[in-house]
VEXDREN-2710 file (C-alpha; in Angstrom, 1 decimal):
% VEXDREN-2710
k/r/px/py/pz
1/UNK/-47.3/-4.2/-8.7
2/UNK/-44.2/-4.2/-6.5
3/UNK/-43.1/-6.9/-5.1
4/UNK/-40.2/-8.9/-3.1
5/UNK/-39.9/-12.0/-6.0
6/UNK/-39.4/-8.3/-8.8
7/UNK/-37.3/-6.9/-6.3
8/UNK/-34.5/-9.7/-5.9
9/UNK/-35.4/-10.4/-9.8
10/UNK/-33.7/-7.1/-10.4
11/UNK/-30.8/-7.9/-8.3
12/UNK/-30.3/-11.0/-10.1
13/UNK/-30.5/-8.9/-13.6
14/UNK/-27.7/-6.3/-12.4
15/UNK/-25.3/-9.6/-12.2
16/UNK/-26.2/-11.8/-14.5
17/UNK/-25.9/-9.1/-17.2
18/UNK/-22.4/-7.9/-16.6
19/UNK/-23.3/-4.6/-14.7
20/UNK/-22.0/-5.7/-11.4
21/UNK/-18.6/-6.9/-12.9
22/UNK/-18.4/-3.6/-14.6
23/UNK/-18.8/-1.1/-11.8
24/UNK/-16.6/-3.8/-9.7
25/UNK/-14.0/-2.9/-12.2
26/UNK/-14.2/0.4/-11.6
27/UNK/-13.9/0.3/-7.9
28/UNK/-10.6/-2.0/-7.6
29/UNK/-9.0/-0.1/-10.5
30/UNK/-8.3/2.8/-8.0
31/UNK/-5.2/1.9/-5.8
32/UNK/-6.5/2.6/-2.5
33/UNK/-3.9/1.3/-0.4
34/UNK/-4.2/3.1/3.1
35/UNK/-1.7/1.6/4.4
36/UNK/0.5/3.7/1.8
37/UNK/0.9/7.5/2.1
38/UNK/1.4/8.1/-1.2
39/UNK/-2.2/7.1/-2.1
40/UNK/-4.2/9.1/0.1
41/UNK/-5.4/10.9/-2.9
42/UNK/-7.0/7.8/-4.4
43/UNK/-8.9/7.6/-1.3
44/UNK/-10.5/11.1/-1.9
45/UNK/-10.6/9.7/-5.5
46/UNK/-12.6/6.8/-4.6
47/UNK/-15.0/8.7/-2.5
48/UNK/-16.0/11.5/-5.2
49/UNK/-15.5/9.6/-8.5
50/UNK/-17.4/6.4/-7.2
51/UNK/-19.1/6.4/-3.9
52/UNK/-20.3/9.9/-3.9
53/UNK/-22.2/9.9/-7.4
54/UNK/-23.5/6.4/-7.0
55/UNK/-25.3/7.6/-3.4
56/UNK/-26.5/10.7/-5.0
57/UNK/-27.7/9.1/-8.2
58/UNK/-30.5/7.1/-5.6
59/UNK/-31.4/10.3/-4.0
60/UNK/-29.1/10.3/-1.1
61/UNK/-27.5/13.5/0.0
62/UNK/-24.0/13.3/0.9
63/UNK/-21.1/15.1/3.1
64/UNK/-17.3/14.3/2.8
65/UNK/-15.5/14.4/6.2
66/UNK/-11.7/14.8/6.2
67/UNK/-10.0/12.8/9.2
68/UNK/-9.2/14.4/12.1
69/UNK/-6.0/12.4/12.3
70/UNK/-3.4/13.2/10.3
71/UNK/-2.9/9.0/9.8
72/UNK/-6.1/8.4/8.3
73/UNK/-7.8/9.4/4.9
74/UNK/-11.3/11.0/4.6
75/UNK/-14.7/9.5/5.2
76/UNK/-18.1/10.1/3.2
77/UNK/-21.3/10.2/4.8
78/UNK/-24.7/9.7/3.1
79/UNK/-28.7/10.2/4.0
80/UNK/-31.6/9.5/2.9
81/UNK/-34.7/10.5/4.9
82/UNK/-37.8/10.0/3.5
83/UNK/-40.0/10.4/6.7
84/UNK/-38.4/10.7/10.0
85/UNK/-41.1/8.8/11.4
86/UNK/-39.8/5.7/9.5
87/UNK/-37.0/3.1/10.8
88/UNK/-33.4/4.1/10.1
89/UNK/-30.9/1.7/8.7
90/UNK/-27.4/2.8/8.7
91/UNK/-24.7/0.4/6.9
92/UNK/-20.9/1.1/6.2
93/UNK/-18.1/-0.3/3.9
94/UNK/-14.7/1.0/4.0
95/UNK/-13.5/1.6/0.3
96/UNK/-9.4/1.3/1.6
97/UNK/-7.4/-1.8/1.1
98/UNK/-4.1/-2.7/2.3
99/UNK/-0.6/-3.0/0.3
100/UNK/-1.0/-4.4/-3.3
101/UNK/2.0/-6.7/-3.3
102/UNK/2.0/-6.7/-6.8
103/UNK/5.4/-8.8/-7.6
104/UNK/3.8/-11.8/-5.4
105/UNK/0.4/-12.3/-7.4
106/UNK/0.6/-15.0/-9.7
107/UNK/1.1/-14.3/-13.3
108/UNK/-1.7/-13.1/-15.1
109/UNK/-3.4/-11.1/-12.2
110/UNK/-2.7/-7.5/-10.9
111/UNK/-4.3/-6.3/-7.8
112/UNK/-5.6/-3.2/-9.6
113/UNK/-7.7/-4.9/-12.1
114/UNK/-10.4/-7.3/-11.8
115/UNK/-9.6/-10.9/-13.7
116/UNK/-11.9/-13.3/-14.2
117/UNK/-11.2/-16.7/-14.0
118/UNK/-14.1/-19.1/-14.3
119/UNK/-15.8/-18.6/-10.9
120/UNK/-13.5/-16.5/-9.4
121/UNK/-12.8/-12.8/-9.9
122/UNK/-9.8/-11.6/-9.0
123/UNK/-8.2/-8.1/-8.1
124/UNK/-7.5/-5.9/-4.8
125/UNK/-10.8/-4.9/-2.6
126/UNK/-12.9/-8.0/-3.6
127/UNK/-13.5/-9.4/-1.1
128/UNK/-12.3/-6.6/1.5
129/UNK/-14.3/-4.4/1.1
130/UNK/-15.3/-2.7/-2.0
131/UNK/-17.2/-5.8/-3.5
132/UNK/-19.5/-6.4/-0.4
133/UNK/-20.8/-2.5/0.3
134/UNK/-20.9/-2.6/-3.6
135/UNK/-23.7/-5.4/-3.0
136/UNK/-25.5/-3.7/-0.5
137/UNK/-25.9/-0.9/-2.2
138/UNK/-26.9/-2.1/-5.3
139/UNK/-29.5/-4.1/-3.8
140/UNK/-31.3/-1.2/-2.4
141/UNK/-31.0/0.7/-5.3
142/UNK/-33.2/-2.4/-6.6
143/UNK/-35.8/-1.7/-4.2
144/UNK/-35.5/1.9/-4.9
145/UNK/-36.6/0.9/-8.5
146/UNK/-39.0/-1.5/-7.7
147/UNK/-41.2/0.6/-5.0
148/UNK/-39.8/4.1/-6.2
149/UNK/-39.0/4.5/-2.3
150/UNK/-37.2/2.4/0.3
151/UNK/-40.0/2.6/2.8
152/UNK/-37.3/3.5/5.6
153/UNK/-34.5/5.5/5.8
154/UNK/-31.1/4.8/5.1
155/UNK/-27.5/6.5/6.6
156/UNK/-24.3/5.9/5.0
157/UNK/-20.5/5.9/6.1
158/UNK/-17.9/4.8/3.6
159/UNK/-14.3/5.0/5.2
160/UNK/-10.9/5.0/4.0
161/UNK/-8.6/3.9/6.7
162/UNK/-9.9/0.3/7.5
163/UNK/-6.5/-1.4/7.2
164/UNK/-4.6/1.2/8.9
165/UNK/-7.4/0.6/12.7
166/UNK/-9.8/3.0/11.2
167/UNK/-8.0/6.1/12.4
168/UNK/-10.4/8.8/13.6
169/UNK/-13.3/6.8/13.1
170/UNK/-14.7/6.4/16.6
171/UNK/-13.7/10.7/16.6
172/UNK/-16.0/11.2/13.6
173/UNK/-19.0/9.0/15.2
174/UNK/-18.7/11.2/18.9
175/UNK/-18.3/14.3/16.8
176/UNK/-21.7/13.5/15.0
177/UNK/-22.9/11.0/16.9
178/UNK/-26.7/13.0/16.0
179/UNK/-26.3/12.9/12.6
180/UNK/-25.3/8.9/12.8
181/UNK/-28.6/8.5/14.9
182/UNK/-30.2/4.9/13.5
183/UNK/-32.0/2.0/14.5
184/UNK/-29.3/-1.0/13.7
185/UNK/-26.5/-1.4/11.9
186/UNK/-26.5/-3.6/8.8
187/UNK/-23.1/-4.1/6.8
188/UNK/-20.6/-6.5/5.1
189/UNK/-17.5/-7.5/5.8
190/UNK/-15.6/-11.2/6.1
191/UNK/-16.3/-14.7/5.3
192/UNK/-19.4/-16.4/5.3
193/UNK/-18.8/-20.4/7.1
194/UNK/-19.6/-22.0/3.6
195/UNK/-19.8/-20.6/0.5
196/UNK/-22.9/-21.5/-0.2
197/UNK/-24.5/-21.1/3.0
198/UNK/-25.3/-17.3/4.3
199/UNK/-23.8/-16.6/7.3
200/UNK/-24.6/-13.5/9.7
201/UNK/-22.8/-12.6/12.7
202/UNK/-23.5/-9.4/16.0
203/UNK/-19.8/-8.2/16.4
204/UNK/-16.0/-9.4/16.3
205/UNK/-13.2/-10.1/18.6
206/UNK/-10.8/-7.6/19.2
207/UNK/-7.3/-7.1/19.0
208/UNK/-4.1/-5.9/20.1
209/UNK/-0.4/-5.8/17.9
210/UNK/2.7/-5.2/20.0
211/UNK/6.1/-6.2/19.5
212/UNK/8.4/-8.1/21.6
213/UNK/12.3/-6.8/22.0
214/UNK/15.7/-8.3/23.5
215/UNK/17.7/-5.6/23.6
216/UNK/21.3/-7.0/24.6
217/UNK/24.2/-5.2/22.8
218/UNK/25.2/-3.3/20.2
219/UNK/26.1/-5.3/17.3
220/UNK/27.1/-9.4/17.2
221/UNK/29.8/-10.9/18.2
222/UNK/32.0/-13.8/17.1
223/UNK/30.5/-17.6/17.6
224/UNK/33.4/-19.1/18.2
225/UNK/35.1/-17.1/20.4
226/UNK/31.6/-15.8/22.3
227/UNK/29.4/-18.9/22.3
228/UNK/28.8/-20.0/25.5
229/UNK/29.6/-17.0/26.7
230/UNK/27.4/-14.6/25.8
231/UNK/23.7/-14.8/26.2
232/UNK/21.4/-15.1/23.1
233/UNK/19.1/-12.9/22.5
234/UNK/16.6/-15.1/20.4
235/UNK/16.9/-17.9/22.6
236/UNK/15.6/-15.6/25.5
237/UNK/13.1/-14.4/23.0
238/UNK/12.0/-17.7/22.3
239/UNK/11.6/-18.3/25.7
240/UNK/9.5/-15.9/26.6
241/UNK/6.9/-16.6/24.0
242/UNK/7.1/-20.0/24.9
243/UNK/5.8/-19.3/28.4
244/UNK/2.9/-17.2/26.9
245/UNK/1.6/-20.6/25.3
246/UNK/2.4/-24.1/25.8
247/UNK/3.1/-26.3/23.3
248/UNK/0.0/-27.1/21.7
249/UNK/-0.4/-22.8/21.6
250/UNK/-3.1/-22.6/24.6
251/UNK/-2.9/-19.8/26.5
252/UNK/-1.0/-19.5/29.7
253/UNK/-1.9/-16.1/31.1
254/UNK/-4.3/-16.2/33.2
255/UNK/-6.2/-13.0/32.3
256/UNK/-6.1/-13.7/28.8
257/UNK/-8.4/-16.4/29.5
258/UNK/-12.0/-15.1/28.6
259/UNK/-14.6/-16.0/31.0
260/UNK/-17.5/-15.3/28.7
261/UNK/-17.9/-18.3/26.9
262/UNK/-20.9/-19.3/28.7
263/UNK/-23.6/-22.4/27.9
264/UNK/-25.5/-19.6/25.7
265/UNK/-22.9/-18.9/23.7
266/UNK/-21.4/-22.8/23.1
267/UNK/-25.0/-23.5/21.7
268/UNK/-25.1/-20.9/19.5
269/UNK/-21.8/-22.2/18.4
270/UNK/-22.3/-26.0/18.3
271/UNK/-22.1/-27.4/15.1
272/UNK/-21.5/-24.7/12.9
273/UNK/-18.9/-25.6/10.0
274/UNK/-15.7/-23.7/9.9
275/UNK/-12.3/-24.1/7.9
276/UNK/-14.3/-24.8/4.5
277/UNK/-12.1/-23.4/1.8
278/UNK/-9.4/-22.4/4.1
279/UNK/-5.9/-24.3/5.2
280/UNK/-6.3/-27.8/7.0
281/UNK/-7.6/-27.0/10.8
282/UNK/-4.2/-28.3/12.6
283/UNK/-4.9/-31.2/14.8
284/UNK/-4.6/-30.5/18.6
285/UNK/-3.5/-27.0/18.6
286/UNK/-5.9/-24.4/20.6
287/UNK/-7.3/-24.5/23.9
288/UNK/-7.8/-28.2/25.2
289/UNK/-12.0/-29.1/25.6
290/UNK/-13.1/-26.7/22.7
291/UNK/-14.5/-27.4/19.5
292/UNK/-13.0/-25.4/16.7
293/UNK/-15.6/-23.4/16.5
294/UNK/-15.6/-22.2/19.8
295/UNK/-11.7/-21.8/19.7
296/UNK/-12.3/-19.3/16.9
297/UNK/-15.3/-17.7/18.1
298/UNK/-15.4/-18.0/22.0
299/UNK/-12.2/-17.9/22.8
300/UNK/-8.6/-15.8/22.5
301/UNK/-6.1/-16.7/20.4
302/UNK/-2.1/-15.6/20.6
303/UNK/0.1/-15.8/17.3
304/UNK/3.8/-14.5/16.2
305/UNK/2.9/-12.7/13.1
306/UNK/7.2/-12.0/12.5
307/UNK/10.0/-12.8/14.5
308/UNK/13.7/-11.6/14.0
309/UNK/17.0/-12.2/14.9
310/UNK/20.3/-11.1/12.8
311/UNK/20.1/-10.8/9.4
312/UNK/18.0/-14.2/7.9
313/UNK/18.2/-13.4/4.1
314/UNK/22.0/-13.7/4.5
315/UNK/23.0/-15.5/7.9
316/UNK/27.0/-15.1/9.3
317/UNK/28.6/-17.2/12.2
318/UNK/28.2/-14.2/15.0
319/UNK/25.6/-14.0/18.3
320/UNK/23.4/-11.1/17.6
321/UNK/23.1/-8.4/20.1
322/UNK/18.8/-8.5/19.9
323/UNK/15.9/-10.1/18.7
324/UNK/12.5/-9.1/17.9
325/UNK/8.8/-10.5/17.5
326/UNK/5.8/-8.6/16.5
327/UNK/2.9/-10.5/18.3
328/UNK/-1.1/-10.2/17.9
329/UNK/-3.8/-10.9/21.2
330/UNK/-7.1/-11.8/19.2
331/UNK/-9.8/-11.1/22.3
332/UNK/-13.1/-11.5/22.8
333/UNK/-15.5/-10.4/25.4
334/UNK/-15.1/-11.2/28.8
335/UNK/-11.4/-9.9/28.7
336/UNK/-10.1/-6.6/30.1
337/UNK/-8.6/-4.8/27.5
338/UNK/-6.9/-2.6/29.9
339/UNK/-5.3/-5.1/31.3
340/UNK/-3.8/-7.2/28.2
341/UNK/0.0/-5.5/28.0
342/UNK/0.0/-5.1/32.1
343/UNK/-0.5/-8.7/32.2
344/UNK/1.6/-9.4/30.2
345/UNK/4.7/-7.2/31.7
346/UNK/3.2/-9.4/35.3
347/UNK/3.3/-12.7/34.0
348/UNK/7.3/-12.1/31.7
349/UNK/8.3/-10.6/34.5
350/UNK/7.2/-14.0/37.3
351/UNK/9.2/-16.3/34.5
352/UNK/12.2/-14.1/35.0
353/UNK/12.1/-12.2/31.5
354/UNK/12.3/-8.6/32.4
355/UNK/14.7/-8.1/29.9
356/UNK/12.3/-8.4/27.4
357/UNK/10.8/-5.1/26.5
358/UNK/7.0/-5.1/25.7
359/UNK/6.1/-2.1/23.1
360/UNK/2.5/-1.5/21.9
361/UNK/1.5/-0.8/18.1
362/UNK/1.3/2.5/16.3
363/UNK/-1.9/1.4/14.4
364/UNK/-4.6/1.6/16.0
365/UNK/-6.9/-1.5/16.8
366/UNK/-10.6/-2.7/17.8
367/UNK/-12.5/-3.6/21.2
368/UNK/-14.0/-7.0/21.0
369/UNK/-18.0/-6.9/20.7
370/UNK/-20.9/-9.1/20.6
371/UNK/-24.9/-8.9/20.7
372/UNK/-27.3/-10.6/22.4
373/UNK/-28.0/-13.8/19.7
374/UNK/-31.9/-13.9/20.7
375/UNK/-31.7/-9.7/20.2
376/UNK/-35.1/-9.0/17.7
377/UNK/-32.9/-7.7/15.0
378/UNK/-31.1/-11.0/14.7
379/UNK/-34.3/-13.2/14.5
380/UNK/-35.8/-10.2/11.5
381/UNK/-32.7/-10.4/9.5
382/UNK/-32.6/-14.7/10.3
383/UNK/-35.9/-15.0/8.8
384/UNK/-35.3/-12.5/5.9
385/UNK/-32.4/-14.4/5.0
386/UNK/-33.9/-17.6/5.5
387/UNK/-37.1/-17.2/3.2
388/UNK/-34.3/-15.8/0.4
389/UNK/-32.5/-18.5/0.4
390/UNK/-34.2/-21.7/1.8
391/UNK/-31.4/-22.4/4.3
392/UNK/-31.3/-21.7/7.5
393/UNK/-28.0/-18.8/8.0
394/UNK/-24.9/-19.7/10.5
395/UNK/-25.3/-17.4/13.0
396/UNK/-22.0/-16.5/14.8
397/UNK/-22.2/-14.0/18.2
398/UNK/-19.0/-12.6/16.9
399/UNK/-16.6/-12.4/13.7
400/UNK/-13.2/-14.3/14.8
401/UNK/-11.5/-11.2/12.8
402/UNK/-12.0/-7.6/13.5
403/UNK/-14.1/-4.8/12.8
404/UNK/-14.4/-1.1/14.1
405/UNK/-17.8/-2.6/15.4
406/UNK/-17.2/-1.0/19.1
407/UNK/-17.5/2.7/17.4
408/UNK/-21.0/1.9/16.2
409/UNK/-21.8/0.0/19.7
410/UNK/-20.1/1.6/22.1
411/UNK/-20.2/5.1/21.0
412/UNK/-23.6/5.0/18.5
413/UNK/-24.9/2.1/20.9
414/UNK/-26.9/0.2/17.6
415/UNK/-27.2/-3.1/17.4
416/UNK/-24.9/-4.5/15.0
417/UNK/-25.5/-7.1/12.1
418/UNK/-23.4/-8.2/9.5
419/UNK/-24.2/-10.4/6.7
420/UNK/-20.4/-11.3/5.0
421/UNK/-20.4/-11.8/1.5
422/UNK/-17.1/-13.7/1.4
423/UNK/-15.5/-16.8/2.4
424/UNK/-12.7/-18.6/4.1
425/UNK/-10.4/-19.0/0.8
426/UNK/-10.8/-15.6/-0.8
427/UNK/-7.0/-15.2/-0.5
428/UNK/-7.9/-11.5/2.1
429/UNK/-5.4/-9.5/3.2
430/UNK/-2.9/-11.6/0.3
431/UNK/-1.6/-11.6/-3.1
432/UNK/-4.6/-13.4/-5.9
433/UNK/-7.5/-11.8/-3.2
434/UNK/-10.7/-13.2/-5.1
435/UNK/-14.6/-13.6/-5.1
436/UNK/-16.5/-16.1/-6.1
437/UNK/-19.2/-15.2/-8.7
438/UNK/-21.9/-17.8/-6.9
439/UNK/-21.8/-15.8/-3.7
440/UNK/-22.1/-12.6/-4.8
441/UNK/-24.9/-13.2/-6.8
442/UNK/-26.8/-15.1/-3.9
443/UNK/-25.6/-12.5/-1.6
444/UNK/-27.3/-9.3/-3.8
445/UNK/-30.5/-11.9/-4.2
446/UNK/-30.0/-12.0/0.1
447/UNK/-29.6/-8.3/0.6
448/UNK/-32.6/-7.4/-2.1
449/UNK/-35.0/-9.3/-0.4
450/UNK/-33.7/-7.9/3.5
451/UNK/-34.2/-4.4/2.2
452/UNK/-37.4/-5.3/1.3
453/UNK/-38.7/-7.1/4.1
454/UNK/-37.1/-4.3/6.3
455/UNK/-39.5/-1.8/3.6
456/UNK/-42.7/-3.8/4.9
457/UNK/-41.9/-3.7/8.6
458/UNK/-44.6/-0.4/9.1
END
């Protein structure tokens, strides 16, 4: 007779006897770096050699989309309906990832095939993405086996431009918004808290890239003969994005202060573990009164992610004529994201730095979201996850990263769970990008016994 215990059994079969490493092989073997034009036809590759015959092997029928911008690759979408009556699930991965940096892995890895190394395995897509919708669909291909049905229906979107703002995304969903009908979303992506502690969280902060520019003259000039004379355009630079935080890097714009952290939200936050696995939390850097969980989770964050001025690889004695810094806004709710760049261009322009020219990204980038913590969806998948494992799950109102989550709220308007199969040192969005072994194995046992629980819900 069916059952949940046969059906996470069968999940725990597909790893332990070298399937999942073998179709995980498959899947970071094809260079799918979106953020490279030259590869756009792995990302069809990966769509119809992999994805496509995987879905339609478990009785899905599927439809590949080409993006509607020209800066983004194509998108596959899957169904199946087995009573329209029934609940529908939709979930997502995006099968992109971004530049390989091959010459910076350490020797012995490559980014384009998977390594294993004890308890890690190693290679491109891991962790980000392919590994973790690889899970989820495996694990309901183990219900599909053990019931011969899923008991609800299930809609698929696999994308291919992730890393580049998920290009044409939010266009695809309005363009077929009926087709993408559902009752919640249910997908992986980012870190769980602990390794070995499930984590779920209902949406992500958002963010916005722009760079910085002092724009002074045209070419350097002598130090000797103009130093003193001749205003420097990094100092200026500096200046300005010393204004935009103080010292210990809290925010001093006043309207990128969110004003949504609320008494709700700082319990749902208290307590919950954060840094394990990653770099040493730095000591009294954030905003002042916060727990690092709430800095990371409740509240904004500003960083420099490069900053330029001459020629640093080989520096000569002359004042260069401008200076640049490409900047980052992480946001979450409670913060008009209209208004970031005007209040910016407000607030440079009260501290005297209108020379400093303010221009937005190309790439395109995500609205903050969160849901509701008490929403019913959160306590079903809470409890699923719970009786899996025998732990309690972290439960976070919002990733500190970002997701395209807004196109499935804002334009879909689901309720939005993700359950990360990741964590904190897996090396994402770097050279030696890993998994560990231990949580992917819990984390197909986790999603085995969701589908099923979600199966018994009639």
């Amino acid at each position: 007779m069916a059952s949940r215990a046969n059906t996470i059994a069968r999940a725990e079969a597909y790893f332990d006897q070298g399937s999942f490493q073998e179709d995980l092989a498959r899947l970071v073997a094809i260079e799918t770096e979106s953020q490279n034009p030259d590869q756009s036809p792995e990302l069809y590759r990966y769509l119809t050699e992999e994805m496509k015959p995987l879905l339609e092997g478990m009785g899905f029928t599927t439809s590949l989309f080409d993006n509607t911008d020209d800066r983004g690759g194509p998108l596959l979408f899957a169904e199946r309906i087995e009573d329209p009556s029934f609940e529908t699930i939709l979930t997502y991965g995006h099968g992109d990832v971004i530049r390989a940096q091959t010459e910076q892995w350490r020797e012995g890895l490559h980014p384009f095939r998977l390594v294993e190394e004890g308890e890690r395995l190693y290679g491109r897509g891991t962790a980000d993405n392919k590994c973790q919708h690889l899970i989820n669909l495996k694990a309901l291909s183990c219900l599909l086996e053990e019931r011969g049905s899923l008991g609800f229906n299930v809609k698929v979107i696999i994308e291919t431009s992730e890393e580049t703002g998920s290009v044409g995304l939010s266009e695809c969903f309005r363009a077929h918004s009926d087709k993408l009908k559902a009752d919640v979303l249910i997908a992986s992506d980012g870190p769980r808290l602990q390794p070995d502690w499930p984590t779920m969280f209902m949406g992500s902060r958002g963010g916005v890239n722009f760079d910085l520019n002092v724009n002074l003259r045209d070419g350097a000039n002598h130090s000797g003969n103009w130093g003193g004379l001749l205003a420097d355009p990094a100092m200026i630079l500096s200046h300005a994005i010393a204004s935009i935080c103080d010292v210990k890097g809290q925010i001093q714009i006043e309207e990128w202060r969110p004003d949504s952290l609320t008494p709700k939200i700082r319990e749902a936050l208290k307590d919950l573990p954060i840094g394990d696995g990653g770099p040493e939390i730095s000591a009294n850097w954030g905003e002042e009164g916060l727990s690092a969980p709430e800095r990371a989770f409740g509240w904004n964050s500003f960083a420099v992610l490069a900053m330029k001025s001459g020629v640093p690889e080989a520096p000569v004695n002359a004042i260069s004529g401008h200076a640049s810094a490409h900047c980052q806004l992480r946001y979450v709710v409670g913060t008009d994201s209209d208004d970031i760049l005007p209040a910016l261009r407000r607030h440079l322009d009260k501290h005297g730095f209108s020379m400093v020219e303010i221009v937005p990204a190309d790439r395109v980038f995500f609205q903050a979201t969160r849901l509701d913590p008490d929403h019913p969806w959160v306590d079903f998948v809470r409890d699923s996850l719970t009786e899996t494992s025998g732990k309690n799950p972290h439960v976070l109102p919002n990733l500190a990263g970002s997701l395209p989550n807004d196109s499935f709220t804002d334009i879909l308007g689901l309720p939005t769970i993700w359950v990360p199969h990741s964590y904190g040192g897996c090396s994402q969005h770097a050279p030696n990008e890993h998994i560990l072994k231990s949580v992917s194995r819990d984390a197909l046992r986790l999603m085995a016994g969701l589908f099923w629980d979600i199966s018994e819900r009639r």
